[in-house]
N, C-alpha and C positions, 0 to 999 in steps of 0.2 A: 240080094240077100234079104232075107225074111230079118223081121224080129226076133221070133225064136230060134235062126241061126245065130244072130249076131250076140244073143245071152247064150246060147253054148257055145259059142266061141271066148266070150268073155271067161266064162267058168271055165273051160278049159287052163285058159292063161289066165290066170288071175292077181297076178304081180303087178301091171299098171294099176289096174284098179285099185289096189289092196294100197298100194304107196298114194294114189289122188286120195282117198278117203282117209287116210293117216294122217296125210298132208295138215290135209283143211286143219282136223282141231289144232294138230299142231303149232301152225302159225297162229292159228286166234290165240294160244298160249302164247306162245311167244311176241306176238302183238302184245298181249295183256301186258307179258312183264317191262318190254319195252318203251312203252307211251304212258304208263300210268299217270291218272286222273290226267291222259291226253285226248282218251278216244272219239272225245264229243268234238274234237277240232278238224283243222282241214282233210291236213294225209292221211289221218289214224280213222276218220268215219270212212275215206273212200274205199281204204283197206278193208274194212269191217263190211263193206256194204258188196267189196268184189268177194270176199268170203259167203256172205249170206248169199247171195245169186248161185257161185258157185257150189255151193253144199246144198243149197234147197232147191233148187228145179231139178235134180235127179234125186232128193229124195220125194218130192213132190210126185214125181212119176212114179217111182216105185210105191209107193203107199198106194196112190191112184190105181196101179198094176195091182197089185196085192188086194185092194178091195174087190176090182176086176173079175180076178182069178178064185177069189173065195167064193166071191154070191153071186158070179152069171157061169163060169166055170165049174164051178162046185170041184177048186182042187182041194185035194187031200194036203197036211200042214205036214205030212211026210216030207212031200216034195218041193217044199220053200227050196228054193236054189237062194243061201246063204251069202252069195257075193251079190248077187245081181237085186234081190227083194229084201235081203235085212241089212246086210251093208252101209247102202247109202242113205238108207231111215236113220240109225245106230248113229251115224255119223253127222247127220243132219242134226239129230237132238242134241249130241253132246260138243258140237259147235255153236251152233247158237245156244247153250246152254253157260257157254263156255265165255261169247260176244255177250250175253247179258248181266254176267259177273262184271266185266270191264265199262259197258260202257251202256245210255240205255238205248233199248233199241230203238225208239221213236227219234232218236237221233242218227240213227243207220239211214241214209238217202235209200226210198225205195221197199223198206221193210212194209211197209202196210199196202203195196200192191201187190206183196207175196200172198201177204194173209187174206186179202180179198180176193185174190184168185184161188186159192184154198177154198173158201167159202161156196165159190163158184165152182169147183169141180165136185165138192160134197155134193150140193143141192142139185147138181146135173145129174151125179150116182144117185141119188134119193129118187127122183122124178124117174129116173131108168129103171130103176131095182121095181119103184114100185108099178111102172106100166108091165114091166116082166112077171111079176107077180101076181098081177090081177087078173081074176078070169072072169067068164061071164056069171057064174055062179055065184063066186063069192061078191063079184059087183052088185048081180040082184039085193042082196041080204043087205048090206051098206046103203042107207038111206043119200041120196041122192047130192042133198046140203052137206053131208057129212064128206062126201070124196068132193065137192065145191070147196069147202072152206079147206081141206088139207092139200088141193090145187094151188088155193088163192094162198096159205102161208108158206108151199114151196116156193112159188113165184116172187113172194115179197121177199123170200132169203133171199133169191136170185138176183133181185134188183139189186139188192142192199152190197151182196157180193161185187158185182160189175161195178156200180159206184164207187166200192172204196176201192175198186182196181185202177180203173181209170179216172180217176177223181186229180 
């Protein structure tokens, strides 16, 4: 099974999904009302922190996907498949939007090797966009120092990214 079976098939059925994506903010509401001024303690961070995992590495990928499919694909914003690429973004934001009301998240186990890894697939899509991008032509015209030092400050994202991933 391809990937892009496995997204029309999802669109297809799209009832699991549509209840896992509900889900999530849901419970971080219902967490909130339950623990209040609890969330920074033991059970209520690890709940918060199986929330954030679970609603951000598939919106992680869809956003990843979505930038993907915009600027090496060049798809048309006709054909956003609504469950599979806004969905779990949609859901993403307003769950951790929802965990930073409650509780903060530097106290979520785990949150800042989300965003580091974030960092890290940005600066990956940058360094890709932009060798896709570059031809021999417009390389000539760009002075030499000038694609050096915008090498040398992708790089330094990159580093910065991996560190606070695996830090």
């Amino acid at each position: 099974m391809t990937l892009r079976a496995f997204f029309d098939l999802v669109a297809e059925n799209p009832f699991y999904l549509l209840v896992f994506f509900l889900l999530l903010p849901f419970t971080a509401i219902l967490a909130g009302w339950l623990g209040r001024e609890e969330g920074h303690l033991s059970p209520w961070k690890y709940l918060y922190s199986f929330l954030v995992y679970a609603v951000s590495v598939p919106g992680i990928f869809a956003l990843t996907l979505n930038i993907y499919l915009f600027l090496f694909e060049r798809q048309s914003i006709w054909d956003l498949n609504l469950y599979t690429q806004v969905l779990p973004v949609v859901s993403m934001i307003a769950t951790l939007l929802i965990i930073k009301k409650n509780v903060s998240l530097d106290a979520v186990p785990g949150f800042d090797r989300l965003s580091g890894l974030l960092i890290v697939i940005f600066v990956a899509l940058c360094i890709l966009w932009f060798i896709d991008r570059t031809r021999i032509l417009v390389f000539s015209y760009l002075p030499v120092s000038q694609a050096f030092l915008i090498f040398l400050a992708l790089l330094f994202a990159l580093m910065f990214g991996v560190r606070r991933a695996f830090k």
